[in-house]
PAZAPA-4460 file (N, C-alpha, C; in steps of 0.05 Angstrom, whole numbers, plus 32768, in hexadecimal, padded with zeros to 4 digits):
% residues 81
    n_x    n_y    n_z   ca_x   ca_y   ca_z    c_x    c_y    c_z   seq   type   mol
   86BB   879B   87F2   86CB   8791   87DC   86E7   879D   87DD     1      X     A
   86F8   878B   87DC   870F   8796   87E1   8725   8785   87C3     2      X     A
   8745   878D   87CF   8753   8779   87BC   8755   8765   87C2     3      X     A
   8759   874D   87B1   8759   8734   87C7   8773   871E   87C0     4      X     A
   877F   872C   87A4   879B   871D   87A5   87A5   872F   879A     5      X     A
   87C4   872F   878B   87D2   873C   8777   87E6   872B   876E     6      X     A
   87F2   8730   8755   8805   8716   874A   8806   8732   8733     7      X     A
   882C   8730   8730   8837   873E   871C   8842   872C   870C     8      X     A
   8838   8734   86F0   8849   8727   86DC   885E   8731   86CD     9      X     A
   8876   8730   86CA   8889   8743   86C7   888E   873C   86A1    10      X     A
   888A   8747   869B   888F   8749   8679   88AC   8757   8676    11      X     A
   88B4   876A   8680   88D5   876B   8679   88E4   8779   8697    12      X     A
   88F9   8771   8695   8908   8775   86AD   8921   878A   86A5    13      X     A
   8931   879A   86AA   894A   87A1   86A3   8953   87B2   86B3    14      X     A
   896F   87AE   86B5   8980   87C1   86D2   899F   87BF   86C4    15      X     A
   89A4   87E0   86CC   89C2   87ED   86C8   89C5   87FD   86D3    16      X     A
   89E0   87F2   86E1   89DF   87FE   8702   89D6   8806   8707    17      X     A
   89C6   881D   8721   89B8   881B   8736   899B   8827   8729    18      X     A
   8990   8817   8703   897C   8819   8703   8965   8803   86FE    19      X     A
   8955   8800   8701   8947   87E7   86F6   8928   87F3   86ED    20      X     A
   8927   87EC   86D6   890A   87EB   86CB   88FC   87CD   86C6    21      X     A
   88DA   87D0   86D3   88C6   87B9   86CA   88B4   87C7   86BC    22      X     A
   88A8   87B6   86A7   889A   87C0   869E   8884   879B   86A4    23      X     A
   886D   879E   86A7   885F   877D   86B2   883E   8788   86B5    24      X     A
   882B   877A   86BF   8810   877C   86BF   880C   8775   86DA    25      X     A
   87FA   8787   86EA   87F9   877B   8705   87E1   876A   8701    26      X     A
   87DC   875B   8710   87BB   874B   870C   87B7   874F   872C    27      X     A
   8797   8757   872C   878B   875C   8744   8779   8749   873F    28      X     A
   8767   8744   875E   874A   873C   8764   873E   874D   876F    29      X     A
   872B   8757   8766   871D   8774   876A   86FA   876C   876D    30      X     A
   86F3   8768   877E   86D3   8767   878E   86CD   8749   8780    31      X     A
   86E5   8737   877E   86EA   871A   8774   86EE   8714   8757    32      X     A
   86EB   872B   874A   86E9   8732   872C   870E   8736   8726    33      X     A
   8717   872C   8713   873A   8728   8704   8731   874C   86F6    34      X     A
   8752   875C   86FF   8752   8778   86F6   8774   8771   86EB    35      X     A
   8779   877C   86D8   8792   877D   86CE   87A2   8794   86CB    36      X     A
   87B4   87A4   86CA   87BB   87B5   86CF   87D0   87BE   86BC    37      X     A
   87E0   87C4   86A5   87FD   87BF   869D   880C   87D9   86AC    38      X     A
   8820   87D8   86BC   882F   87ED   86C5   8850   87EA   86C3    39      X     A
   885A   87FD   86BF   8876   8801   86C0   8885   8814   86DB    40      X     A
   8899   880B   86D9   88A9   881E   86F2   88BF   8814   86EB    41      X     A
   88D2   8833   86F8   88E9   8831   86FC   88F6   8838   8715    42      X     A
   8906   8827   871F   8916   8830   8738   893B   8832   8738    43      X     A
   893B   883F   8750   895E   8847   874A   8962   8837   8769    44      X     A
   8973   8829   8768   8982   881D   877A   8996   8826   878A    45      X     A
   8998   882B   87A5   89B8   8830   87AC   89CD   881C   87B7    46      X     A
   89DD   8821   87BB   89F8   8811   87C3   89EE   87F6   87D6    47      X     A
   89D5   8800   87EB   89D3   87EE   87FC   89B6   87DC   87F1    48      X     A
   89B8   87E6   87DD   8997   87D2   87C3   8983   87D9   87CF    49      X     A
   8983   87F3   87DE   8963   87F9   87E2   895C   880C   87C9    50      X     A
   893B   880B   87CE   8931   8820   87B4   8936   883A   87B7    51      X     A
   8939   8854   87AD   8943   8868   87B7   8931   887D   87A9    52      X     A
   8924   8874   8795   8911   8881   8785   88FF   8868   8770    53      X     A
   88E5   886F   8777   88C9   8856   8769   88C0   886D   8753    54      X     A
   88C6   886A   873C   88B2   8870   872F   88A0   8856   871E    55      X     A
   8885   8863   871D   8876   8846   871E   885C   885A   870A    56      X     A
   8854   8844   86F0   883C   8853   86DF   882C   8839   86D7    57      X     A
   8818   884C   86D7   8803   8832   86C2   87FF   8839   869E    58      X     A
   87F3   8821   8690   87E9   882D   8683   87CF   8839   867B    59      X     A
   87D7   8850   8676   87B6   8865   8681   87AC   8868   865D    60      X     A
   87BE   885E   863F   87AC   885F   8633   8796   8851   862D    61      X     A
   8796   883C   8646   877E   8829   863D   876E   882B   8657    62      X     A
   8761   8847   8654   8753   884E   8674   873B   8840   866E    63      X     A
   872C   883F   8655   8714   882B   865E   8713   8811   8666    64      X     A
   8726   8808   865B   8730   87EC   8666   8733   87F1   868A    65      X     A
   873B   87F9   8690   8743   8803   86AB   8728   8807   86BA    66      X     A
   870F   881B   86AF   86F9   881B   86BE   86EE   8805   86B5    67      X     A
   86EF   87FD   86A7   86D6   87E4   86A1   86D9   87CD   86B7    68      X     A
   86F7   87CC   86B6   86FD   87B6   86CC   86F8   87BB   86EC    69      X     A
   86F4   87D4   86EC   86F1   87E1   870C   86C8   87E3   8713    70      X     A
   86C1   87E5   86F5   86A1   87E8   86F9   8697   87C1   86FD    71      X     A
   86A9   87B6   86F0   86A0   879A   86F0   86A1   8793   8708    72      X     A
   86BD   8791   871E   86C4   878D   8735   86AB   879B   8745    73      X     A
   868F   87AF   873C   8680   87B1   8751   8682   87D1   8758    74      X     A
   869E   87DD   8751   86A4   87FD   8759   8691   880E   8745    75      X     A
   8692   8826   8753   8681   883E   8745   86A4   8850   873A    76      X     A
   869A   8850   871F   86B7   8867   8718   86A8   8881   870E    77      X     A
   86AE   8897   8723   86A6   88B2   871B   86AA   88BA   86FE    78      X     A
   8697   88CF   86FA   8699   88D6   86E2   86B0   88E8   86E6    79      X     A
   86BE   88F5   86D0   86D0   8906   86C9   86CF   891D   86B9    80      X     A
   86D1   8931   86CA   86C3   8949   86BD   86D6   8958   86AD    81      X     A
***
């Protein structure tokens, strides 16, 4: 079981000079099962528009949401001690 597509949905976009923030929901296919994800990042741009720094997060207060969708897809999620 692996991933088997991805598609970002971008819910807000914004950039001033060489920064840009997304904030969007990734959608996976996870052991054929739909996993959703909401993540944000920010990157800094340089002169020649490459990335120069990714910072990239999820949202982790909705971690059960997060395993439920990873136990459905078929995965084992360790316990947490």
């Amino acid at each position: 079981m692996g991933v088997g597509s991805i598609r970002i949905d971008v819910k807000s976009l914004v950039a001033d000079g060489g920064t840009v923030m997304i904030e969007g929901v990734e959608n996976y296919r996870v052991g054929g099962k739909p996993f959703a994800l909401e993540v944000m990042g920010a990157f800094a741009i340089d002169a020649e528009q490459r990335i120069t720094r990714w910072r990239y997060s999820y949202n982790s207060y909705d971690l059960k949401s997060i395993t439920d969708q990873i136990e459905a897809a078929g995965f084992e999620v360790p316990e947490t001690v």
